[in-house]
RONUBA-362612 format. One record per atom (N, C-alpha, C): x, y, z negated. Coordinates in steps of 0.02 Angstrom, whole numbers, padded with zeros to 5 digits, always signed. Example, Ala and Ser with C-alpha at 12.3 -4.5 7.8 and 13.67 -1.06 7.14 Angstrom:
<recs>
+00660-00284-00390
+00615-00225-00390
+00660-00165-00390
+00642-00112-00354
+00684-00053-00357
+00645+00002-00394
</recs>
This chain:
<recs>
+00500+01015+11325
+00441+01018+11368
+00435+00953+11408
+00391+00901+11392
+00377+00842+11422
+00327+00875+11495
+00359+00841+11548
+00325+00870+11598
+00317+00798+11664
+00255+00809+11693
+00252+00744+11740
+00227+00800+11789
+00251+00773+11845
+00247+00797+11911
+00201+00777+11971
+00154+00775+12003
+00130+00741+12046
+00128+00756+12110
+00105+00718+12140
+00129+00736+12238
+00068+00803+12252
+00100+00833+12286
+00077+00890+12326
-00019+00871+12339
-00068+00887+12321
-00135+00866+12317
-00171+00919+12365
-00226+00917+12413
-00264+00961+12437
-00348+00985+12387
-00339+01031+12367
-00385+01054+12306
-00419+01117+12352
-00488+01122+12316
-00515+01198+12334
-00566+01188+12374
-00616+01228+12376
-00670+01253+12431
-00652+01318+12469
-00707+01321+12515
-00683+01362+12566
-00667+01415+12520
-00630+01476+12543
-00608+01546+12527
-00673+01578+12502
-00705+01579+12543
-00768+01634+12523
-00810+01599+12459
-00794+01538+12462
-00836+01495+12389
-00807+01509+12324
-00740+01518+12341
-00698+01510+12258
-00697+01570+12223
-00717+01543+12169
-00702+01586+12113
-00637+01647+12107
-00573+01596+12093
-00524+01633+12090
-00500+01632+12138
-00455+01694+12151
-00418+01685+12226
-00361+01738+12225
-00290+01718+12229
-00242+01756+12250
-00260+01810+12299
-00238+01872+12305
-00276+01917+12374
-00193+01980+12364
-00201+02019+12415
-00170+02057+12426
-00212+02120+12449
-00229+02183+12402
-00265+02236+12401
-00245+02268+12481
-00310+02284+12517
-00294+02311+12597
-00262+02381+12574
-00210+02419+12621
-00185+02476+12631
-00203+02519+12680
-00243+02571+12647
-00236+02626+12690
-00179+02667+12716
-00196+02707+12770
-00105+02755+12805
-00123+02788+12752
-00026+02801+12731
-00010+02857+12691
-00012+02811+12617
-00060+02769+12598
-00074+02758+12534
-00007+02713+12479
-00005+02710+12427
+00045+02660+12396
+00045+02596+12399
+00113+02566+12390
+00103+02463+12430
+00045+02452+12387
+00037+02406+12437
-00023+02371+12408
+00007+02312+12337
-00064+02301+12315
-00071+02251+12253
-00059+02200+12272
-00026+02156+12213
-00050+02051+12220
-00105+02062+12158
-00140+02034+12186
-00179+02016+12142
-00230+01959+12135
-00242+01945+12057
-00270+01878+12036
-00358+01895+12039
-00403+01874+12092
-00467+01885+12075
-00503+01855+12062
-00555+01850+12010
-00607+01827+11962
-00677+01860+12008
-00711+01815+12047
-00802+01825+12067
-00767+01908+12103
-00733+01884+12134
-00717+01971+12173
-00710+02038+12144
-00671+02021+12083
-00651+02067+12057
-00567+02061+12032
-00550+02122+12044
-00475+02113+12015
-00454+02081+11942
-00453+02025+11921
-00415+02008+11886
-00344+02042+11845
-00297+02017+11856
-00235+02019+11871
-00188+02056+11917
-00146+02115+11915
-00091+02143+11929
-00033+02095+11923
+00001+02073+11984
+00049+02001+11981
+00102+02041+12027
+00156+02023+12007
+00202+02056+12030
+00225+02060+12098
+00263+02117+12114
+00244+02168+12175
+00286+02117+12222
+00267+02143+12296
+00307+02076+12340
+00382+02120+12378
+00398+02175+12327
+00467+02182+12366
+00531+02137+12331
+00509+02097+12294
+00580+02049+12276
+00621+02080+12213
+00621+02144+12233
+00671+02178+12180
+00658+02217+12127
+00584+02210+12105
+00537+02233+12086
+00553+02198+12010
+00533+02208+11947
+00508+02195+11892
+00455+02126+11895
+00471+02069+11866
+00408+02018+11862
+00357+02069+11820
+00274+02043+11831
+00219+02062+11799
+00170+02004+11814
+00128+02026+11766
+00059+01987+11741
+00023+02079+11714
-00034+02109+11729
-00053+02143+11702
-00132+02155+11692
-00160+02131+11629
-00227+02119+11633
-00266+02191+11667
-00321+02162+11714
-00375+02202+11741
-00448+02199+11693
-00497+02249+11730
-00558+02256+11722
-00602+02192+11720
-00573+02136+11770
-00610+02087+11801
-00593+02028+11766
-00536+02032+11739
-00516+01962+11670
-00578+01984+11618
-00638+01961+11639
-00676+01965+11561
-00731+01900+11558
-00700+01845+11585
-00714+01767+11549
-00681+01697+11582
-00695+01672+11542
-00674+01597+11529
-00693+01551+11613
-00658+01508+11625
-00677+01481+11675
-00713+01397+11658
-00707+01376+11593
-00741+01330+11573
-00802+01284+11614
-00799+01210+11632
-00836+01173+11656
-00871+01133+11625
-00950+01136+11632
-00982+01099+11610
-00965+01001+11606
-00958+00970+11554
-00932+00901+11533
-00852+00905+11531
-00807+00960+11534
-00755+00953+11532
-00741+00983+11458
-00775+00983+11411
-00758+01008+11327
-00723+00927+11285
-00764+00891+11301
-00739+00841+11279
-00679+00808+11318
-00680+00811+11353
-00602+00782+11388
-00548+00810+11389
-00566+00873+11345
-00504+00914+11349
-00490+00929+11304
-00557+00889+11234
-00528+00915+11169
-00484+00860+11137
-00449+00811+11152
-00405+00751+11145
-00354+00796+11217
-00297+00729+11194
-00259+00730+11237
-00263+00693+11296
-00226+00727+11333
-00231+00700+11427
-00156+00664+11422
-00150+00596+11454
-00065+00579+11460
-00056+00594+11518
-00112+00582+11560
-00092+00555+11644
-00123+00627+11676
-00124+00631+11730
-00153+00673+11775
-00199+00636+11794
-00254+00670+11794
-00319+00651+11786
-00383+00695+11849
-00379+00641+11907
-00418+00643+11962
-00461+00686+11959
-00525+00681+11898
-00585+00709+11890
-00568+00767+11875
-00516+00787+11826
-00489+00861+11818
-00461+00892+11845
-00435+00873+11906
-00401+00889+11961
-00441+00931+11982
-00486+00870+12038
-00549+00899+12067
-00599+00947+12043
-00608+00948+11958
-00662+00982+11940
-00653+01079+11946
-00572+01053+11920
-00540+01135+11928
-00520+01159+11971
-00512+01105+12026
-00485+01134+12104
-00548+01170+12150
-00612+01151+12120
-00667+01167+12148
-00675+01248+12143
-00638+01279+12093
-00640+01338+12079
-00593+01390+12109
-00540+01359+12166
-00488+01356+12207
-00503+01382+12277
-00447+01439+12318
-00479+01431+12376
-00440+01380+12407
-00468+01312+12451
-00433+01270+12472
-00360+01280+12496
-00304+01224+12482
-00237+01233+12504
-00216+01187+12453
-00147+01170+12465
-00109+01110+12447
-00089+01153+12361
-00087+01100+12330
-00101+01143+12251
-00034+01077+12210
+00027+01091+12171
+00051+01036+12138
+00043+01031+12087
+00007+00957+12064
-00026+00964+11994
+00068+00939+11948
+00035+00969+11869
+00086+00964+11829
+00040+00948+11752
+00080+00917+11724
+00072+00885+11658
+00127+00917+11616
+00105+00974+11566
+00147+01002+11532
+00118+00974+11458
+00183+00985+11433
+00171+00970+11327
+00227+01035+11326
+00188+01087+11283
+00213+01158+11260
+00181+01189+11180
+00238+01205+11160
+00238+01252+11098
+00219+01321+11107
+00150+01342+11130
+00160+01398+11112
+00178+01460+11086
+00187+01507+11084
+00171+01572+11021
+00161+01639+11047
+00111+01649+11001
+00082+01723+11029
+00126+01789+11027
+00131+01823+11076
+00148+01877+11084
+00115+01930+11075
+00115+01986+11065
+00099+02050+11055
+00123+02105+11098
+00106+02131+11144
+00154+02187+11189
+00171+02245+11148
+00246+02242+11145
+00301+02311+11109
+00303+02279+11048
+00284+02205+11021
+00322+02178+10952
+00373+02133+10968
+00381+02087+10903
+00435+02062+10922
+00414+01993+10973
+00480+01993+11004
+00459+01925+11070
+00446+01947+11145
+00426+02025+11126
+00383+02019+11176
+00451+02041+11266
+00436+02000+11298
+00489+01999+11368
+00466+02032+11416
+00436+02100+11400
+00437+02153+11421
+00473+02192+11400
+00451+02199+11337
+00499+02257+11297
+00580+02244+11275
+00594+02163+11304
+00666+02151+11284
+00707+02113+11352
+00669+02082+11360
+00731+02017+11430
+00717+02088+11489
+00662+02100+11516
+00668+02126+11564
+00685+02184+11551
+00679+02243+11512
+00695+02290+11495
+00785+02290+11501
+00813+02242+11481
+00901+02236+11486
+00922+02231+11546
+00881+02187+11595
+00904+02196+11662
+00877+02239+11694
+00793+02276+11716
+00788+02330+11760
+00785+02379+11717
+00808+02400+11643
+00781+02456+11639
+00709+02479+11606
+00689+02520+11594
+00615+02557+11593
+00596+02563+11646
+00522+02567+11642
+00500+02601+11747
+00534+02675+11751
+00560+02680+11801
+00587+02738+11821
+00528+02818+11821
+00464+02788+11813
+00419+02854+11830
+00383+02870+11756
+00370+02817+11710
+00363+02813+11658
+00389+02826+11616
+00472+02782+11602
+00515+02802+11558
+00496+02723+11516
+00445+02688+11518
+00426+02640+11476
+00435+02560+11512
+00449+02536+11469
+00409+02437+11494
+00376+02468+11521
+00374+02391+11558
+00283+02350+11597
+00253+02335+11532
+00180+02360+11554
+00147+02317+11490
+00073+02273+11527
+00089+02196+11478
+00030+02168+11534
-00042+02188+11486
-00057+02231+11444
-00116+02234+11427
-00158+02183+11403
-00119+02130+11371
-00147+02076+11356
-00105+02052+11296
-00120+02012+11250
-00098+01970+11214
-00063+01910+11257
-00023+01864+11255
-00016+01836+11291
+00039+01769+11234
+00033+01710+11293
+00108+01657+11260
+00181+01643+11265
+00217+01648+11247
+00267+01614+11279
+00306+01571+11259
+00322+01507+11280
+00321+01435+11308
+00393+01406+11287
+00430+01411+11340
+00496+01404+11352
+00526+01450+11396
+00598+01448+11392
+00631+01454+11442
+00708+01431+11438
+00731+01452+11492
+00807+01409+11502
+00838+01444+11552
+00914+01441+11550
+00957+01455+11593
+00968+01428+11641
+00956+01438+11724
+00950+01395+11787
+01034+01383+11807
+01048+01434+11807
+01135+01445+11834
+01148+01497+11800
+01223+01525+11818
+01253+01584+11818
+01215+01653+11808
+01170+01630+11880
+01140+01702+11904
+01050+01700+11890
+01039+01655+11870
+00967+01651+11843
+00939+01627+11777
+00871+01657+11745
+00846+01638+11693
+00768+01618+11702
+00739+01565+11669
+00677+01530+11706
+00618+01574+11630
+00590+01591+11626
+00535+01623+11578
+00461+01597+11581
+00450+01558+11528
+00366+01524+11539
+00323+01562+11517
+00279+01569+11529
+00212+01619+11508
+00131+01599+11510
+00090+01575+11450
+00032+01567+11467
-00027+01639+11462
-00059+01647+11499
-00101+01713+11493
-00162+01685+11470
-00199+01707+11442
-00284+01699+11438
-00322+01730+11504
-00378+01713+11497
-00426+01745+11553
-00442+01815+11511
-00463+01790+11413
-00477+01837+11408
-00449+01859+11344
-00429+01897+11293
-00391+01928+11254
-00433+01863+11177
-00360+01838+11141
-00379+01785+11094
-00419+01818+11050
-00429+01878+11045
-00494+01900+10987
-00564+01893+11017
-00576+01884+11067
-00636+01842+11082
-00665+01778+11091
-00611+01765+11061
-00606+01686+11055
-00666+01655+11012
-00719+01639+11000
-00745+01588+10944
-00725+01570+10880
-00737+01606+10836
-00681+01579+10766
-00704+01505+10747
-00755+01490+10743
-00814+01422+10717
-00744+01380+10758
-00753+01379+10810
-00721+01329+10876
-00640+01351+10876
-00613+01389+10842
-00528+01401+10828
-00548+01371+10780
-00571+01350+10719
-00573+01313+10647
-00590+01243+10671
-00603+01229+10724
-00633+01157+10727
-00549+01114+10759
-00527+01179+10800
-00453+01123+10815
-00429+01146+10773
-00427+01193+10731
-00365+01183+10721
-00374+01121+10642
-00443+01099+10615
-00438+01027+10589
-00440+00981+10630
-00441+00979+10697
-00411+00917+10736
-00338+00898+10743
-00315+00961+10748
-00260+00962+10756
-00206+00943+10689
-00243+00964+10641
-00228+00949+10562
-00212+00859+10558
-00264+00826+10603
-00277+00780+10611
-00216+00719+10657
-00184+00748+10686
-00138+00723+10749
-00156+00746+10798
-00230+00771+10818
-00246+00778+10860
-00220+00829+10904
-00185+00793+10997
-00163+00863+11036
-00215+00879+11079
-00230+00938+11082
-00297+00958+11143
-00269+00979+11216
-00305+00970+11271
-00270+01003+11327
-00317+01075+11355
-00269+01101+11383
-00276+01174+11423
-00267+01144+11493
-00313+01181+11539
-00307+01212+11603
-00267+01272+11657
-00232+01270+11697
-00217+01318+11704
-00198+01298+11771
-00199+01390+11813
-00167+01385+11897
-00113+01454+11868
-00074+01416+11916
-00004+01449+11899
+00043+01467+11945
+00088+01517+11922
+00126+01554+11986
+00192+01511+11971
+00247+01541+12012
+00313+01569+11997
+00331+01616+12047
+00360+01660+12000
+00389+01717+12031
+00457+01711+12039
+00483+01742+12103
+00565+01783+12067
+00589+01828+12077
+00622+01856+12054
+00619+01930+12015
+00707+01939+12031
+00735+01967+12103
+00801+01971+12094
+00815+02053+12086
+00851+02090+12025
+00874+02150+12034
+00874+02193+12068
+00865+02227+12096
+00924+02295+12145
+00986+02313+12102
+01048+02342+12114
+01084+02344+12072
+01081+02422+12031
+01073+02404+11954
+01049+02489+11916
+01104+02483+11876
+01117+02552+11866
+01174+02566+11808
+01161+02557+11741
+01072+02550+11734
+01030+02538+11673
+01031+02469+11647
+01037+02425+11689
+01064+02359+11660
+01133+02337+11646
+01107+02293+11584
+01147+02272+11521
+01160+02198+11519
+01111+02175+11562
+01105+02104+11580
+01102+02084+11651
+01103+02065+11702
+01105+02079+11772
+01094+01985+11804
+01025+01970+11815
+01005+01915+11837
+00948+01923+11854
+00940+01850+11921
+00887+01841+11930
+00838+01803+11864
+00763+01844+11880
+00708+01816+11836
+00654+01769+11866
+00654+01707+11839
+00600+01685+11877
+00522+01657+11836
+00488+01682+11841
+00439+01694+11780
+00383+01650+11825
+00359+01592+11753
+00322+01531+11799
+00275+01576+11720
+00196+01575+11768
+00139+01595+11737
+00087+01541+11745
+00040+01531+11686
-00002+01485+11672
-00053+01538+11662
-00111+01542+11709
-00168+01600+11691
-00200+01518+11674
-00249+01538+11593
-00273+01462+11570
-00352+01482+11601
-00396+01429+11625
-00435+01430+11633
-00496+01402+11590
-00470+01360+11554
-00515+01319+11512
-00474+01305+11437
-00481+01310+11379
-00437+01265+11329
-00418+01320+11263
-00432+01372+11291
-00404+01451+11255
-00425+01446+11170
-00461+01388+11159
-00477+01410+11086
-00425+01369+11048
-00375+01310+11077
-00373+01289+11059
-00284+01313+11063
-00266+01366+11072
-00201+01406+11084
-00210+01450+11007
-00251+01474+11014
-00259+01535+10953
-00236+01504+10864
-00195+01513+10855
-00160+01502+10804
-00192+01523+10736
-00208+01492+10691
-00223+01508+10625
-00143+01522+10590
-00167+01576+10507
-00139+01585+10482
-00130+01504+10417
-00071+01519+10406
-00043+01470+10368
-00023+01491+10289
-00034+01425+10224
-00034+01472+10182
+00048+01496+10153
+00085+01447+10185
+00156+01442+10176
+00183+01493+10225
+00140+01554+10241
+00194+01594+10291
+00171+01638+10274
+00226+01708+10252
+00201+01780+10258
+00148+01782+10267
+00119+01858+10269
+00076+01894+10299
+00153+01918+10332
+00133+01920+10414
+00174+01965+10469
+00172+02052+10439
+00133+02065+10409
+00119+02153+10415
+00152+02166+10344
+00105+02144+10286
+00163+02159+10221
+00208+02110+10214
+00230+02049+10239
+00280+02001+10201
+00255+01989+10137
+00209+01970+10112
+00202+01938+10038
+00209+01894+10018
+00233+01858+09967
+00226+01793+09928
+00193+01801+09855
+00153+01769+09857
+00091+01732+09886
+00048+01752+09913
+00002+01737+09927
-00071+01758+09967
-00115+01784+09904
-00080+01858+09874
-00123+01858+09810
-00172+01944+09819
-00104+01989+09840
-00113+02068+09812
-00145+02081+09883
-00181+02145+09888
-00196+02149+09960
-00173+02159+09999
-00181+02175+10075
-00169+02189+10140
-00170+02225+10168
-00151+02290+10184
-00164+02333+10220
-00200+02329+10282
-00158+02298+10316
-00170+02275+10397
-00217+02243+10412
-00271+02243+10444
-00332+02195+10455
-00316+02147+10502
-00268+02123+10535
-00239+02067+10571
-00167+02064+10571
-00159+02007+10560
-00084+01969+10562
-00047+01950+10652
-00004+01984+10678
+00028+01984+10733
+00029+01914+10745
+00051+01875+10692
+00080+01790+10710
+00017+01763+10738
-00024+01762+10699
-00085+01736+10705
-00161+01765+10737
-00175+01833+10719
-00211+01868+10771
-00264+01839+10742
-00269+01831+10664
-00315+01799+10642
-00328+01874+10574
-00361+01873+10551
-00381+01903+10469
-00329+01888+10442
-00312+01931+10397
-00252+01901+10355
-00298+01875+10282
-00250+01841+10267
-00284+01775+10208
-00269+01842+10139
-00247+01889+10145
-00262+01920+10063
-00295+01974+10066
-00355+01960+10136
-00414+02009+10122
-00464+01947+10082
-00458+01887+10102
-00506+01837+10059
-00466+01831+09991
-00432+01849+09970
-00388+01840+09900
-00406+01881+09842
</recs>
């Protein structure tokens, strides 16, 4: 992960102007803790994980994740690559911000799509080893979303770092025309850039008899704002179908989408 760092920047319009906005759901007496949550035009977004510390990390898509945050003249500057941190993109996306000191970052990342309850997915496996199932459920967290994940790495002893990019909105609404156009750019050399405001969480235990693994989690989230078509992965002709495993792309398909790709599978066109 090539990453550049830049000094602490003041981004955003007033509170009541911005788009998105971190918030904490008001509590009535008697009622359950309140929410974090990610809001989109004053609506709940995002379920972000709870502020007692000892809690389970989350990301859990809402009602109110239902579009793109995309800026007019920013398609082309974002369909090449960015080296530097870039003023105008700063500003253009901070505008959508409620003002406050914001640290910009320059990431280069490998995606890959996840599926919630398949394989990969760090609900149903990293966190599940250390807290457990939810205790009222019996099940994972599930974030209700398709989602990425990035990297991660071992901090120390007692911690593990987990990257995560979310969409605004689920990759099957993605544009197929405009997923076919990078991904022949990309065919090309070409790298495109994504947008994104981003958390980190951390996620320390309580101590359960249910864990198998016993560490702190610290889960850095990329909600993307702009760039999403250019994440969505085509199928390849040198790889399985995810659902039957075939070689070649000949006999049919059962499955009307491929997990890897979240695309058609290539031996309904066969």
């Amino acid at each position: 992960m090539m990453t550049i760092v830049g000094e602490p920047r003041r981004l955003g319009v007033p509170r009541a102007e911005a788009r998105l906005r971190f918030e904490t759901e008001p509590q009535e007496r008697g009622s359950a803790p309140r929410r974090r949550l990610l809001v989109l035009d004053g609506n709940p977004a995002f379920e972000l994980s709870p502020w007692c510390g000892t809690c389970q990390f989350l990301f859990q898509r809402l009602e109110g994740a239902s579009e793109t945050l995309s800026l007019a003249g920013m398609q082309e500057l974002l369909a090449g690559q960015v080296s530097e941190l870039d003023d105008g993109i700063l500003v253009a996306f901070g505008s959508l911000l409620p003002e406050g000191d914001y640290l910009p970052l320059l990431l280069r990342v490998e995606p890959r799509l996840v599926i919630p309850g398949q394989d990969g997915d760090y609900f149903s496996n990293e966190q599940v080893a250390t807290w457990g199932p939810d205790q009222f459920w019996g099940l994972p967290e599930h974030p209700r979303t398709p989602y990425y994940r990035t990297f991660e790495t071992v901090i120390d002893d007692t911690a593990h770092l987990y990257e995560f990019a979310v969409p605004m909105v689920p990759p099957l609404w993605n544009n197929r025309e405009r997923v076919a156009e990078y991904v022949e750019w990309m065919g090309q050399g070409v790298v495109p850039t994504a947008v994104a405001v981003s958390t980190l969480d951390l996620c320390q235990p309580a101590l359960s008899l249910q864990s198998t693994d016993e560490y702190e989690h610290w889960g850095l989230t990329h909600f993307l704002l702009d760039g999403h078509h250019s994440w969505r992965r085509q199928p390849r002709p040198d790889v399985p179908c995810s659902s039957c495993r075939s070689w070649p792309w000949t006999r049919a398909c059962p499955a009307p989408m491929t997990t890897a790709g979240w695309e058609p599978c290539a031996h309904r066109a066969a």
